[in-house]
C-alpha positions as CSV (number, residue, x, y, z in Angstrom):
1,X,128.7,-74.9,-10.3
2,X,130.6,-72.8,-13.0
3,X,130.4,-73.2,-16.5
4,X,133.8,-71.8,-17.9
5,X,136.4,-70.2,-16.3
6,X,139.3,-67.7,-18.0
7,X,142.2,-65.5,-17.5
8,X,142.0,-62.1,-19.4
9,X,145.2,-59.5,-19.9
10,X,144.5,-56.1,-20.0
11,X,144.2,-55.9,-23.4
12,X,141.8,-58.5,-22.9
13,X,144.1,-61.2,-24.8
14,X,142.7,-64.5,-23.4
15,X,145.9,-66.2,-21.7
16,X,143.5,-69.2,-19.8
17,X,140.4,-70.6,-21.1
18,X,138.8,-73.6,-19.9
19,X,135.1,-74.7,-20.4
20,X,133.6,-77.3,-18.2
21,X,130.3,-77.6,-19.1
22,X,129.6,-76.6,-22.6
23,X,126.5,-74.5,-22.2
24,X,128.1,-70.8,-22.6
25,X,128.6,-70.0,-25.9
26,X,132.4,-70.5,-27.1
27,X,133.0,-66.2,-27.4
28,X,132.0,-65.1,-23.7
29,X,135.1,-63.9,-23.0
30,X,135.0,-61.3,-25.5
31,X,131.2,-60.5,-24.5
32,X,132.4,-60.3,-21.0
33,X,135.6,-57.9,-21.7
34,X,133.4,-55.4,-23.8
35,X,131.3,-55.1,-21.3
36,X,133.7,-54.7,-18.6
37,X,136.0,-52.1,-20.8
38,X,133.1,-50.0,-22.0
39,X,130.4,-50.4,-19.0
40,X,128.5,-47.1,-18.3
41,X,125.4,-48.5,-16.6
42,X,123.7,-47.4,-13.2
43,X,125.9,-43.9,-13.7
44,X,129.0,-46.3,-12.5
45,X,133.0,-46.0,-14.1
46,X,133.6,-50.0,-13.6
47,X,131.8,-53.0,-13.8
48,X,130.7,-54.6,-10.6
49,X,131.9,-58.2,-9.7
50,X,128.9,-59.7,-11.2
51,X,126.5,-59.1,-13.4
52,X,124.3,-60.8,-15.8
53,X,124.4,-61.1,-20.3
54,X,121.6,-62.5,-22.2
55,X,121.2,-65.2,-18.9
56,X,125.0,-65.8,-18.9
57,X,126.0,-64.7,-15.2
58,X,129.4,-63.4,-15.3
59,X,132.1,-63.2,-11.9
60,X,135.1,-61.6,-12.1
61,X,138.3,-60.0,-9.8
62,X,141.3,-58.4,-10.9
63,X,144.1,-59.3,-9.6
64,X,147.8,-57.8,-10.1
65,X,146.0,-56.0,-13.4
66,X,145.0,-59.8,-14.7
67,X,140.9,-60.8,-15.3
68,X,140.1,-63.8,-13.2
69,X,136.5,-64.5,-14.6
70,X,134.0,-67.5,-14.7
71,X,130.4,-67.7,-16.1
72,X,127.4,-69.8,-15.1
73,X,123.6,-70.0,-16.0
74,X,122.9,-71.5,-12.9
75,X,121.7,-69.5,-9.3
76,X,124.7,-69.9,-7.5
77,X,126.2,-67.7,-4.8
78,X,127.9,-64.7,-6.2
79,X,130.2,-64.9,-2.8
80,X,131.1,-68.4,-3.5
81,X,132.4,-67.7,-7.2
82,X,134.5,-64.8,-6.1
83,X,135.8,-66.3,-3.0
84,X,137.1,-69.4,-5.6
85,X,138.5,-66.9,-7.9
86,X,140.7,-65.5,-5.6
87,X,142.1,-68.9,-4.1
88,X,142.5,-70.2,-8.0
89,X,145.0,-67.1,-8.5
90,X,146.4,-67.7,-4.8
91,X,146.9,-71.2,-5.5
92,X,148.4,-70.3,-8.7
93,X,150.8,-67.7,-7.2
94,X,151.8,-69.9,-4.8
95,X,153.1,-72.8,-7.6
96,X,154.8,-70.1,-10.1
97,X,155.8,-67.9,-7.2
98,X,155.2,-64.8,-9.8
99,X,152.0,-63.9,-11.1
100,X,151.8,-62.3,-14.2
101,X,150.6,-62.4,-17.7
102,X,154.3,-64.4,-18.7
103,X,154.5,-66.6,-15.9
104,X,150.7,-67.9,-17.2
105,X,152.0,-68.3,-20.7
106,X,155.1,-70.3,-20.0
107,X,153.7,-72.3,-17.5
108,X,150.5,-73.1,-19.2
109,X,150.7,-76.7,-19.3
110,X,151.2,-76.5,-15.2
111,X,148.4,-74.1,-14.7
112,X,145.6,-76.2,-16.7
113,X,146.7,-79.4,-14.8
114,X,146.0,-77.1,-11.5
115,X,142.3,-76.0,-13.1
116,X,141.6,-80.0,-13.8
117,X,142.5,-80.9,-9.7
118,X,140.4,-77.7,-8.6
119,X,137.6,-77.9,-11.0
120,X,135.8,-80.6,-12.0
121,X,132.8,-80.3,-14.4
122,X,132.2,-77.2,-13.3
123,X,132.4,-78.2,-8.8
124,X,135.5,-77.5,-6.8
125,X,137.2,-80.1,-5.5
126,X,139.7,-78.6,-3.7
127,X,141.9,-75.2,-3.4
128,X,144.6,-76.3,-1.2
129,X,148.1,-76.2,-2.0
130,X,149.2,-78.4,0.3
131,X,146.3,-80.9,-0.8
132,X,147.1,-80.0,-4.8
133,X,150.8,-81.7,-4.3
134,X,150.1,-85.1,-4.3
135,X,148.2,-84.7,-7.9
136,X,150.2,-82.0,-9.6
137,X,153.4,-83.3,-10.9
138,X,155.2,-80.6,-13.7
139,X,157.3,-78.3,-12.0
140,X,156.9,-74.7,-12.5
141,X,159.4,-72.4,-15.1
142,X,160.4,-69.7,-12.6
143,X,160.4,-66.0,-13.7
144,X,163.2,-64.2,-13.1
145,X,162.5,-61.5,-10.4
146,X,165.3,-59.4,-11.6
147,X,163.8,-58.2,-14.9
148,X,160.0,-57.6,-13.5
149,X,159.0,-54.1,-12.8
150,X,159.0,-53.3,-9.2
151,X,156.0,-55.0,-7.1
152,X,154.8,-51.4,-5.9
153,X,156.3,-49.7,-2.7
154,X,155.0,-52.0,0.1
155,X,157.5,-54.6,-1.6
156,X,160.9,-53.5,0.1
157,X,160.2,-53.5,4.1
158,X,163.3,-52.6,6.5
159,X,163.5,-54.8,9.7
160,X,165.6,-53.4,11.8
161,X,169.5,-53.6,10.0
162,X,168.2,-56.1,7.7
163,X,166.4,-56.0,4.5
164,X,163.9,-57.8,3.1
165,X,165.1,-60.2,0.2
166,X,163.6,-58.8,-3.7
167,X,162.3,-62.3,-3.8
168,X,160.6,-62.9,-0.9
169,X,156.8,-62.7,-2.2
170,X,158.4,-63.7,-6.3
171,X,159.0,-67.5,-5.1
172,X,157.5,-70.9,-6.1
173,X,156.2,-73.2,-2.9
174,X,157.0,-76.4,-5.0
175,X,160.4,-75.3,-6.6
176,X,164.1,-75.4,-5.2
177,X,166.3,-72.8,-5.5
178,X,169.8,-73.0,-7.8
179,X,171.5,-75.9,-7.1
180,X,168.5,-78.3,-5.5
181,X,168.6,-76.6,-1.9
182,X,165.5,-74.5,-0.4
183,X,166.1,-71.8,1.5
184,X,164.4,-72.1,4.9
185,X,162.5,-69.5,5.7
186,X,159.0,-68.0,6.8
187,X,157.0,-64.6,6.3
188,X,154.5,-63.6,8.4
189,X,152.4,-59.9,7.0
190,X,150.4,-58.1,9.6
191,X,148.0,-56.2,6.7
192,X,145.5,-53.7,8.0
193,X,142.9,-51.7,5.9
194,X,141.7,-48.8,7.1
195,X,138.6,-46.6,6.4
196,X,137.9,-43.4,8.4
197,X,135.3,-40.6,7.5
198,X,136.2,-37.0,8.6
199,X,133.7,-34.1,8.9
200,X,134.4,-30.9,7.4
201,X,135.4,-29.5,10.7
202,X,138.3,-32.8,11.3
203,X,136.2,-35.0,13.6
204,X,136.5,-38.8,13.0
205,X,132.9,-39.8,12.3
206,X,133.7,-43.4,11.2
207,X,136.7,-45.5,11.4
208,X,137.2,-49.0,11.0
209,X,140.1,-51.4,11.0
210,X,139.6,-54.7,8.8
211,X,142.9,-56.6,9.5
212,X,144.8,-59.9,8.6
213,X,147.8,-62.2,9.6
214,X,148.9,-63.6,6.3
215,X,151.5,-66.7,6.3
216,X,153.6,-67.8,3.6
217,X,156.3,-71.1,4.5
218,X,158.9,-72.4,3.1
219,X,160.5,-74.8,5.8
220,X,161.0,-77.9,4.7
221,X,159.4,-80.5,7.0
222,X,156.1,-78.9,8.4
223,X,157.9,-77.9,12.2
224,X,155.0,-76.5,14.6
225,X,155.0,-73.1,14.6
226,X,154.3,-70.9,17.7
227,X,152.8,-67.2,17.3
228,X,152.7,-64.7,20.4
229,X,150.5,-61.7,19.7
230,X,150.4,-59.1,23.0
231,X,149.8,-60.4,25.9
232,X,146.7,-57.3,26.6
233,X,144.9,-58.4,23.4
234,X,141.1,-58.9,24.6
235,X,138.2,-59.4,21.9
236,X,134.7,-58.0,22.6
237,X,134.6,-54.6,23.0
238,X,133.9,-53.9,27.0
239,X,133.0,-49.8,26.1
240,X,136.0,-48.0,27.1
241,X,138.0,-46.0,25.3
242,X,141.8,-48.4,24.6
243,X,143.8,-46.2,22.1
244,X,146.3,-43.7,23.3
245,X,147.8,-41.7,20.2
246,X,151.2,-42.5,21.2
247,X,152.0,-43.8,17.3
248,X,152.2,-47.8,16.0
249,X,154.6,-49.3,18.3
250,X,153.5,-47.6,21.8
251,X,151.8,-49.7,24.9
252,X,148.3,-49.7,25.4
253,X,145.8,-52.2,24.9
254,X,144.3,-53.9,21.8
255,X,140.6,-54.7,21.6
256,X,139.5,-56.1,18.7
257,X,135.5,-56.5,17.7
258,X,135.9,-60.1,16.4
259,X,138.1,-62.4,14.7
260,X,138.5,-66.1,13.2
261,X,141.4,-68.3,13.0
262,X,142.6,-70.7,10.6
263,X,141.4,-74.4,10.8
264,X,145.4,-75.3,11.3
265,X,145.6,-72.7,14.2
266,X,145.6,-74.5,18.2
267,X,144.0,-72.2,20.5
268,X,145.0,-74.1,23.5
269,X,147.0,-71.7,25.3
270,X,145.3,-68.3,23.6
271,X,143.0,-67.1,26.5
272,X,146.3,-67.4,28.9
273,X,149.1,-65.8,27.3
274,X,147.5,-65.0,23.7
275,X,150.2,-67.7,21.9
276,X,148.4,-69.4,19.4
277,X,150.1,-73.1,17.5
278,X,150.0,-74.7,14.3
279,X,151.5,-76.9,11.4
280,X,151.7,-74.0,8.4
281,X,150.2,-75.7,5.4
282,X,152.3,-75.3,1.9
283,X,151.6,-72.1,0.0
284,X,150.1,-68.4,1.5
285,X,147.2,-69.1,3.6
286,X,145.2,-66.3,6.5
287,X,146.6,-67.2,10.1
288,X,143.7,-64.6,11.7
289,X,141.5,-62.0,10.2
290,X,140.3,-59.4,12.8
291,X,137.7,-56.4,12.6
292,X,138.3,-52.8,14.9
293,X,135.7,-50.1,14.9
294,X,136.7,-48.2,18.0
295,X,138.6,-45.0,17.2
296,X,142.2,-45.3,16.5
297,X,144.7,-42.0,15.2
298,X,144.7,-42.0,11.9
299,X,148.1,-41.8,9.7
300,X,146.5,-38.6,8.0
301,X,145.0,-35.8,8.9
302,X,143.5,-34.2,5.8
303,X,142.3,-30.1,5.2
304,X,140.6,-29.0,2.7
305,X,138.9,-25.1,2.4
306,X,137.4,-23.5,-0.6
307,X,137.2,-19.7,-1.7
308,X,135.1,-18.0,-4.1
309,X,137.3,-15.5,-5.7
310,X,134.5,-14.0,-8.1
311,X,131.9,-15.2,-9.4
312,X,133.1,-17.3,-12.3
313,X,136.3,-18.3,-10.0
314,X,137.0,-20.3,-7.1
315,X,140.4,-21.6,-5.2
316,X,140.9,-24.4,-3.4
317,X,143.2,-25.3,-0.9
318,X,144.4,-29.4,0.2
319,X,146.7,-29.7,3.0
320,X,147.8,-33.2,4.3
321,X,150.0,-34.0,7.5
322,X,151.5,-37.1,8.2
323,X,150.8,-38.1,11.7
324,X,152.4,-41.0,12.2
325,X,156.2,-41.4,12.9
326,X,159.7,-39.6,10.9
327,X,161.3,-43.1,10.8
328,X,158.7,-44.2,8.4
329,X,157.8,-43.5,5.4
330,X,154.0,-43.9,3.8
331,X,154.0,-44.3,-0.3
332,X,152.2,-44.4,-3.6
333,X,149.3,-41.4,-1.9
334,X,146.5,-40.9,-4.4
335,X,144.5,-37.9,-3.5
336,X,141.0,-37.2,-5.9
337,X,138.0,-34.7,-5.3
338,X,135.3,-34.3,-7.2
339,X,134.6,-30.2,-8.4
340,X,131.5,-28.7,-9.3
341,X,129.8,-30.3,-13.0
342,X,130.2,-26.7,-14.0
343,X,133.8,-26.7,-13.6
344,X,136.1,-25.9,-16.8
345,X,139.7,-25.6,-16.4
346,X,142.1,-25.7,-13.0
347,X,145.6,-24.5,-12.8
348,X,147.7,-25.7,-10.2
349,X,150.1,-24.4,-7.4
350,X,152.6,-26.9,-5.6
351,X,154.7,-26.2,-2.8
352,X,158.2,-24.5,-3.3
353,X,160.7,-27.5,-4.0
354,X,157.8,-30.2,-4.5
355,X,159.8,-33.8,-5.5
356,X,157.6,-36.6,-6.9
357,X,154.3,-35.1,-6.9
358,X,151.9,-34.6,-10.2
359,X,148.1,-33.1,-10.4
360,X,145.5,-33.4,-13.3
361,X,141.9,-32.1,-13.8
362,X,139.8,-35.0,-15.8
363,X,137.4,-32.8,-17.0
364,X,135.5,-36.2,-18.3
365,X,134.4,-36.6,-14.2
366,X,135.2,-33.5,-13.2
367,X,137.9,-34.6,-10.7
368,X,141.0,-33.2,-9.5
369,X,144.1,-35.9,-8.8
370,X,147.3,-35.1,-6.5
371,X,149.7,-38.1,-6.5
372,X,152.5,-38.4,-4.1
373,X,154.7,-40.6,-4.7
374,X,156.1,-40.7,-0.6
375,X,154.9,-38.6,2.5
376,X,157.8,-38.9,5.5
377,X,156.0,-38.9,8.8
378,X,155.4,-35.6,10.4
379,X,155.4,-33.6,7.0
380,X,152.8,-31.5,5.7
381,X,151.8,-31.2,1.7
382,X,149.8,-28.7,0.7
383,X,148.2,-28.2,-2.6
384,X,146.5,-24.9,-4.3
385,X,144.2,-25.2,-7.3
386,X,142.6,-22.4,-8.8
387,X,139.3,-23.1,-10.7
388,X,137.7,-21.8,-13.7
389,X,134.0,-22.0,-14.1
390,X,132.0,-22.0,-17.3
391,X,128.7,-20.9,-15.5
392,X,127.7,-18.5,-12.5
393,X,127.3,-20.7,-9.1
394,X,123.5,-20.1,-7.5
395,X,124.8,-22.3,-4.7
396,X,127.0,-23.7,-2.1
397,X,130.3,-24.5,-3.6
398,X,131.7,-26.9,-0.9
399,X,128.1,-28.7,-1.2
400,X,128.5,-29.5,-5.2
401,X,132.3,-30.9,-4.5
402,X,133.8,-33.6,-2.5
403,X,134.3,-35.1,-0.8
404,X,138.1,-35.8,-0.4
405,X,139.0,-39.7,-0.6
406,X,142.6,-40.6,0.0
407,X,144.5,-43.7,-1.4
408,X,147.9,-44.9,0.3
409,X,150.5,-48.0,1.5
410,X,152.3,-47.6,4.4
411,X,155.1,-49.9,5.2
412,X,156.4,-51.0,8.8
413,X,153.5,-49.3,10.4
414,X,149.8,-50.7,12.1
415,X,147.3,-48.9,13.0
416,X,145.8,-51.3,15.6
417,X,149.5,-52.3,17.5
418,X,148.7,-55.2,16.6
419,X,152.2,-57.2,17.0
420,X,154.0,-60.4,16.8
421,X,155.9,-60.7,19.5
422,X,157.6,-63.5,19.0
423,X,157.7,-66.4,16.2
424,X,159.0,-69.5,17.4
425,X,159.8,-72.6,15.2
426,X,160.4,-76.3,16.8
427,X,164.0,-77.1,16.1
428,X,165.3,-80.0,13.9
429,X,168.9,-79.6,15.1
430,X,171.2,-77.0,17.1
431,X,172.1,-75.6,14.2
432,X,168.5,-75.7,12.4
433,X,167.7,-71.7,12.3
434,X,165.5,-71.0,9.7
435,X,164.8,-67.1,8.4
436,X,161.9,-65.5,10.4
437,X,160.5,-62.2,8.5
438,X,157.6,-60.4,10.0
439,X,156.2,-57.3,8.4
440,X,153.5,-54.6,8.8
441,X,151.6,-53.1,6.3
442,X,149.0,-50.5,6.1
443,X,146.5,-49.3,3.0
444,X,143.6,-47.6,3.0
445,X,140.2,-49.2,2.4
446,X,137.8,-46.1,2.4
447,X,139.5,-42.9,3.5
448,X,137.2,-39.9,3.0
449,X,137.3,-36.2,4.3
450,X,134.4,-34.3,4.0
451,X,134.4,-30.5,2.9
């Protein structure tokens, strides 16, 4: 049960507001932003996802830089708030097709008729798309996708000859395109999270893969859909070692720890030949979320090696090589390490001919940052900073930094091989062939190299 629910900017400019109850006082939002903005507690930069003011629980997520927040005085299940916040903004994003701060403002009317059908004095009644159509009658006003800034590098994926339309992830599930026709068509993302711990010397300590199969439809009709994944998938892990470090698209087989399927997924012919059936409901929904711990080559291999050079000086040396294939391309890398508290100034070497990198030293939390804006596969980047301290070290310098943690989207790659084999779509007509798009993506979760 949840008391109010609203949508903050980054400014903190209240674009949604909605209170259910009436037992929150009517300013929380702008008790909730301060304290989100300006939170310093427990030695911590952000605000966790919940926390509590004067009795007032607050819950919040961010999503595409926008403030999804509700607040409650009751003892409910902090899991159970978040997990509606993020369907609210999915079930949004799915009737606007764009979400951002001016797709909520024109389409205001639209989105508080949504938060009436989902929330009713503070319960949720439902968060289904597919479910929200036979109540929600104003159409969306679409966005145009032209003019937005560009969705971030894992928008554009290359499929073979063929690439992937501008507007495939910008479009409404409820509105028609120009002239009153819908393009038929259906995306399928294979999205896989990563986190791997190195030891100083290179040795994978930890690594985990936390992946999904994420659906989005647009055929008209509801045809059953059939999804062949590869046919040496197995799930339990039996204790031997599966991976060979042949790269994303090699054979070898796929063991996964565990996984769950969507309540509209048919398993009848799974354990045989690992196809799996359904009816796609309306909107972006999970087909399968799946967990690997066994060890897997990671995309990156990073070095790092630090020099006293005197003893008010120090250099440091950060090398990363792309282990993962020429033909693709990983972007948007965000390298940070932490220096010694002592630490007062760093100067900065780069590479000879270094395109579309940048470094800075926030001497606030002592942290040197190395963006890359792309890393071909097979390169190596290597970056030299020279430090200046302000104090004499009586210790271990590679004990008072570090460690390394790594940031990164990598397009058209999988670090599980994971694959759809094959989508298949029960046919209308002869001619009935609908658009099938199937892409890979793969971020880090935790990435962390210790010096």
């Amino acid at each position: 049960m949840i008391s109010q629910f609203f949508v903050l900017s980054q400014r903190g400019d209240n674009i949604v507001f909605r209170d259910y109850r009436g037992d929150v006082q009517k300013g929380s939002a702008e008790i909730f932003f301060r304290k989100v903005k300006f939170w310093k507690e427990d030695g911590e930069e952000e605000a966790p996802p919940v926390f509590n003011v004067d009795g007032v629980n607050y819950f919040h997520v961010k999503v595409v830089g926008l403030l999804f927040a509700a607040t409650t005085r009751s003892n409910v299940s902090p899991s159970l708030v978040l997990e509606l916040l993020q369907r609210i903004a999915r079930v949004t994003k799915d009737y606007l097709g764009i979400l951002n701060e001016d797709s909520l403002r024109k389409n205001f009317v639209l989105v508080y008729e949504l938060l009436d059908e989902v929330i009713d004095f503070g319960y949720v009644q439902t968060t289904s798309t597919e479910v929200l159509k036979a109540s929600v009658f104003n159409e969306p006003i679409l966005i145009d996708a032209g003019r937005l800034p560009t969705l971030g590098p894992a928008s554009i994926f290359m499929q073979g000859t063929k690439r992937m339309p501008g507007t495939a992830v910008t479009k409404s599930v409820v509105a028609n395109e120009p002239g009153g026709r819908k393009r038929e068509e259906i995306f399928v993302d294979i999205i896989e999270k990563i986190s791997v711990t190195f030891s100083s010397s290179g040795y994978i300590l930890t690594s985990e893969i936390d992946g999904t199969i994420q659906m989005k439809s647009y055929l008209t009709g509801n045809p059953e859909i059939r999804l062949a994944l590869n046919e040496d998938l197995s799930i339990g892990r039996g204790g031997r070692s599966i991976y060979d470090y042949g790269g994303s698209s090699g054979a070898g087989a796929v063991i996964l720890d565990d996984c769950n399927f969507h309540e509209s997924v048919h398993l009848d012919s799974f354990e045989v030949d690992r196809t799996m059936s359904l009816v796609p409901p309306d909107g972006e929904f999970p087909v399968m979320n799946y967990r690997i711990t066994q060890e897997f080559k990671p995309p990156f291999r990073v070095n790092t090696l630090i020099e006293e050079a005197g003893s008010l000086k120090a250099e440091v040396i950060l090398k990363i090589r792309a282990e993962f294939a020429s033909s693709i391309t990983a972007n948007a890398i965000a390298v940070q390490m932490p220096l010694p508290a002592y630490t007062s100034r760093v100067s900065f070497e780069l590479e000879p001919g270094a395109v579309g990198q940048t470094t800075d030293f926030r001497e606030s939390n002592k942290r040197l940052e190395w963006n890359l804006k792309k890393i071909v596969g097979g390169s190596e980047h290597t970056l030299r900073a020279k430090l200046t301290f302000s104090q004499e070290s009586h210790g271990n310098i590679t004990k008072e930094a570090g460690p390394v943690s790594m940031t990164f989207t990598i397009p058209m790659y999988n670090a599980s091989k994971l694959q759809v084999k094959y989508l298949q779509i029960a046919k209308k007509s002869k001619t009935y062939n609908p658009y099938r798009w199937v892409r890979y993506v793969t971020q880090a979760n935790s990435y962390v190299a210790r010096i």
